[in-house]
Structure formats: C-alpha cells, structure tokens
C-alpha positions, 0 to 999 in steps of 0.5 A: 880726343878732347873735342870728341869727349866734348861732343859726347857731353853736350849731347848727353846733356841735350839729351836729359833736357829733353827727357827730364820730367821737372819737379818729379825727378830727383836731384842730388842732395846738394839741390834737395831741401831737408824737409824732402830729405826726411819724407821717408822717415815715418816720424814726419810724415803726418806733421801739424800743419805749420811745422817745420821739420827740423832737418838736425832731429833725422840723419841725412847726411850723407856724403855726395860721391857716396851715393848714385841716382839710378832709374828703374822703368820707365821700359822695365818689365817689373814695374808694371807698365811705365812706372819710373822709379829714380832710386837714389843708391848707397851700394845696394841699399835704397836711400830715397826713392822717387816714383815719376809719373805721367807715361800713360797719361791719357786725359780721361776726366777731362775727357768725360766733360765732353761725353753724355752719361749714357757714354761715360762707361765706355770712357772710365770702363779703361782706367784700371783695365784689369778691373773695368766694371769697379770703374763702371759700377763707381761711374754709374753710381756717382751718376744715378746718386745726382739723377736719383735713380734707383735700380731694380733689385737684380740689376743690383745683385747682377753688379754685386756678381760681376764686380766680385768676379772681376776681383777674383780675375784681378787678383788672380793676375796679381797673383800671376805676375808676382809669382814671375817677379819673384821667379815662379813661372809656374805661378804665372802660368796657372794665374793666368790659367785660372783668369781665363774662366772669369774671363771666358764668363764675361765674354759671354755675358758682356761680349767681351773679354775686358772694357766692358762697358756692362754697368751703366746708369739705371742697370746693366747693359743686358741680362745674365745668359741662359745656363749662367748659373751652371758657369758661376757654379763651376767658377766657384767650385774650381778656384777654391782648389787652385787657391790651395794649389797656391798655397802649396807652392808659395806659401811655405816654399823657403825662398819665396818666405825669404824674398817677402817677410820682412821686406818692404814693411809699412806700420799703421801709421804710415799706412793712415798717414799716407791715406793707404787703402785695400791690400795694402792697408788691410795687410798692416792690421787695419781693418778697412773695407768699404764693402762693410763699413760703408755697404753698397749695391747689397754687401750688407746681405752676404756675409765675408770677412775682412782679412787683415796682416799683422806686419804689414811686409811684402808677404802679409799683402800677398796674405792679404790677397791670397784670403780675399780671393777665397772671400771673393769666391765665399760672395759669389756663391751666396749671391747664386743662391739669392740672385732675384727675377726681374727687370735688369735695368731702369724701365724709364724709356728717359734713361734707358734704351727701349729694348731693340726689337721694340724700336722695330715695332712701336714709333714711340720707342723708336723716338725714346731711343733716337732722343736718348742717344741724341740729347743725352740723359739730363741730371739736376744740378749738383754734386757727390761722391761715390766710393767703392772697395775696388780690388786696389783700394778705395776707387771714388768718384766725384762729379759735379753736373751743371744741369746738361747731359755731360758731366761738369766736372769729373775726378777720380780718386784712383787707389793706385796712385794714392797706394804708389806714394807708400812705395818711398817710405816701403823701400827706405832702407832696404835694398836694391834687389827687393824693390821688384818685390816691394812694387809688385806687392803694391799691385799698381795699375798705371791707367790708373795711376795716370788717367 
C-alpha cells in the first residue's frame, strides 16, 4: 500500500511540473513576497516609484492550513475561453487571485512582421473575434496615419456604421452569456437571437459572418449593397424594443439584483490605477470615452452620450452596457440620415486594387494590381499609435515602419488584458460563488488577451 501511495505522488508531482506555467502561478503563502500579498488592497496599488510597502501596515496573516489554492479554468465554461484563474481559498471567501494566461496564444504581432499592410487586416481582424472591424479600423488607421492617407468621406462614415453595429453585436452577445452565467437561459436565448440581424447585415455587406477583413487601408474593401439602408432601418427600429424586453426581465428581477449589487466593486481609484478602460471604467462614474474625448473617423458629427455607474459593482457594468447599446442604436441611426455619396475607398491605383472588372479591360490596371499585391504597399518610415474605444475599452495600435511594405514592429494594447488585472482587486474579498459573475461582468476576450 506504501509503495503505491509513493507511485501516486511522484506522478502527481511529474504531473505539475509539466503544467506548472512559472512565474504566473500562485504559490503558497510561505513562498510569496509581502509586496505580493498586498496588491490587492487598493491602498498599494499606485505607489511612488521606490517605495517600499511595508507588509505590518496591511493584515495578511493568515495561517497556511487555514486557506487552499484552487483553479477556476482553464476548461471552465464560465470564463470565458481558456482563462485560468488560482484562487487562493478561506472557506467560501477568495483571499487572492491570480488570473494565468497564454492558452490561446497565437503570435499575431510577431506575425504582422512578415505580412504586407495590405494583408495586415486579414491577421488583427482575429484578435478579439467578437469585434473584428474595431481591430481592422485601429489597424488601418495606424497604417494610413504613417503612409498619410486620407479617406474619402463615405468610406469614413461607412467604418462609423459598421464598427458601431458590431458594438450592438458585442454587447448583444455579452448580454447573452451573462445572462446564462447568472442562470438566465432566456437572456442567452434572445441575445443571440437579437445578434443574428447585426450578424445577418455583414454577411451581406462583407461576405461574411465574423473575421471580416472589410476595413482596410485607404477604405473599405467594397461599398455598402443596394437596399442597405431598408436593413439598417430595421436594425434600428427592432433593438430598441428588445433592449426594453431586457430590461423587464433582468433589471428589477430579485435574484439578478442580488447576485450583481454590490458584488465585485472596483473604486475610481482602482479603476485609474490599474489603468481600467470601457464598461469597466465608465461604470465606477469616470466619464471616459475616446469617441468623444479623442474623436475619430467622424464621432464628433453624431451626438450620444457617455453613460457612467456610480458604484462601480457587477450590476452598474451591466448598467453601463445595457445604456450603451441604446447609444449604439442613437449613432446608427444618425448616420443613416448623413451617410455621404462617393468614392468608398482611396482612388490611388498605389494603395488600392483597381476595381476588377477594370483589370479585365486595361493593362495598366492589371500591372497596378499584380504590383500591389506582389511589392506591397510601402510606408515612409516612422511610428504612431492609434487608439480607439473598442467595445472593451481602449483598443490601440503602435506600429513602427522601417521603410518596406511590412510592418517593423507591431504592439497591440488589448483592453481585454489590461481590464482582466482588475479581476484580483474585484474579487478580494468576496466569495467563491460571485467570481463567475464578477468575470463575466469584465467581459474578457481571451484572443485578445493573449494574441
């Protein structure tokens, strides 16, 4: 029995070595600095730079066989994709929390280094998969800033129409699946009822139902159909009246309003310390929207409001986006009244394709054509960054060209993984049973989170 008892523990420990993820996991008290021990207590959180914390000024002892680590995911349904949070455990309350990251890492910045910008879109376009065109629009905006392009007016208003619909299709499927993790089926049922007329809408202007690769440098990859406006019209005419359904059936029901106030509360201070963008900003009363602070593409033409919490818990974040979906809707429909006539992209043969059914007729647009897709698009050297208020919060691109027609370097600031270090300080504290609502209310995308 002894030799068996031995045989199971070395192959427990074979085990974790081969899945322990190293600096990311969390060790047991006894192993962890006091600096670590404190993170969580807002109190520390935005120190000097040099000082020191003192581990005496904050209650962290706590005996060892007091407390167990436990892991949430990476294979759990409710954290949404292959997040993986160890949850150091005091019965039913959560001491600390550390999400481990990297399941879903695919290498998409390295990965722009080798494609042309006119191939960029078809890479970033799969980051945060349920809002592709926000990271085409920062892509090509980044690009068109280094190159000095400017758009035509409509292809302008165009990427206004469709990166605001795809925020009514994001939080539309938030919506959805926070509704299920809070045991709503019905809620799950009509978000993704509701997501199929956004999603219906850009198979017919795109072709396709997600990973567009519809925004592009110098425009959009083909204009909006004939009878778009008759689609649009029935987009915004229908979501009002399912937001109010919404709004019946969670907003004032009991035991929603009891599983969300007052669970997973992140201050101001917190929020701007952990430098916490979107919903989850907004929702702890900071009025921050890059649409109107830092206007791009033509926001400061179309009048919406910012909406803001006041608590900053899991309900005022499902506040927050249950508003914005009605503001979403509110842009859309002015943009069908002011959407201009015009060219829907760059009409310089060096950075966009010559129609097709040119390349049939002339031999000069054939050579434009087989040029730019051969050599590629060349940029002057230089760098920027781009930001944009994406559904999650501030999505930014830095970029850096050499000269050539490939990016030199690529950086996306993803608000997904800067919003999921507020899911420590959220869940401190509280208790076991809230963590599937606090994480969902951060609204993760882990493609995003881990490129």
């Amino acid at each position: 029995m002894a030799d068996e008892e031995i045989k199971n523990n070395e192959t427990a420990k074979e085990f974790s070595e081969e899945t322990f993820e190293g600096p990311q996991e969390m060790g047991g008290r006894d192993l962890t600095a006091p600096d670590e021990l404190t993170l969580e207590e807002g109190a520390v959180l935005r120190l000097a730079e040099g000082v020191v914390v003192d581990a005496g000024d904050i209650d962290v002892e706590i005996a060892e066989d007091e407390t167990m680590i436990i892991n949430m995911g990476p294979q759990h349904p409710s954290t949404h994709g292959v997040l993986r949070l160890m949850m150091e455990l005091k019965g039913e309350t959560v001491l600390r929390t550390k999400p481990v990251i990297g399941y879903l890492h695919t290498g998409m910045e390295k990965t722009a280094e080798g494609l042309g910008y006119i191939q960029g879109s078809t890479n970033v376009t799969r980051m945060d998969y349920l809002s592709p065109l926000h990271n085409e629009l920062v892509f090509s905006l980044a690009v068109e800033e280094l190159a000095g392009i400017e758009v035509p007016e409509r292809s302008t208003w165009i990427r206004m129409l469709m990166s605001e619909l795809n925020r009514i299709s994001s939080h539309l499927m938030w919506m959805a699946t926070n509704g299920m993790d809070l045991g709503s089926t019905s809620m799950m049922i009509f978000g993704f009822r509701d997501r199929e007329l956004i999603l219906s809408f850009f198979e017919k202007v795109t072709g396709l139902r997600m990973n567009h690769n519809y925004i592009r440098p110098g425009g959009v990859a083909a204009d909006l159909p004939d009878g778009w406006e008759d689609d649009v019209l029935a987009i915004v005419q229908s979501i009002p009246r399912r937001l109010d359904e919404y709004d019946d059936m969670l907003t004032g029901q009991p035991i929603f309003r009891q599983r969300t106030e007052g669970v997973g509360i992140l201050t101001q201070e917190q929020a701007l310390a952990l430098s916490a963008t979107g919903p989850v900003l907004r929702s702890t009363g900071v009025a921050w929207d890059l649409r109107k602070q830092m206007p791009y593409l033509a926001y400061d033409q179309v009048e919406f409001d910012i909406v803001v919490g006041s608590v900053g818990d899991t309900f005022d974040r499902y506040a927050v986006r249950l508003a914005e979906l009605r503001e979403s809707v509110r842009i859309v429909a002015q943009i069908l009244e002011k959407m201009p006539s015009g060219p829907y992209r760059v009409l310089d043969k060096k950075v966009t394709p010559p129609p097709r059914k040119r390349i049939d007729e002339s031999m000069e647009a054939l050579i434009h054509h087989f040029k730019l897709f051969t050599e590629g698009l060349k940029v002057p050297p230089g760098e920027t960054y781009v930001a944009i208020e994406s559904p999650r919060g501030e999505l930014g691109c830095y970029m850096v060209s050499d000269g050539t027609a490939k990016p030199y370097r690529m950086h996306i600031r993803g608000p997904s993984f800067v919003n999921l270090q507020s899911l420590p300080v959220m869940m401190h504290g509280g208790l076991v049973a809230d963590a599937v609502a606090i994480i969902s209310s951060v609204d993760p995308v882990m493609g995003e989170v881990d490129r």
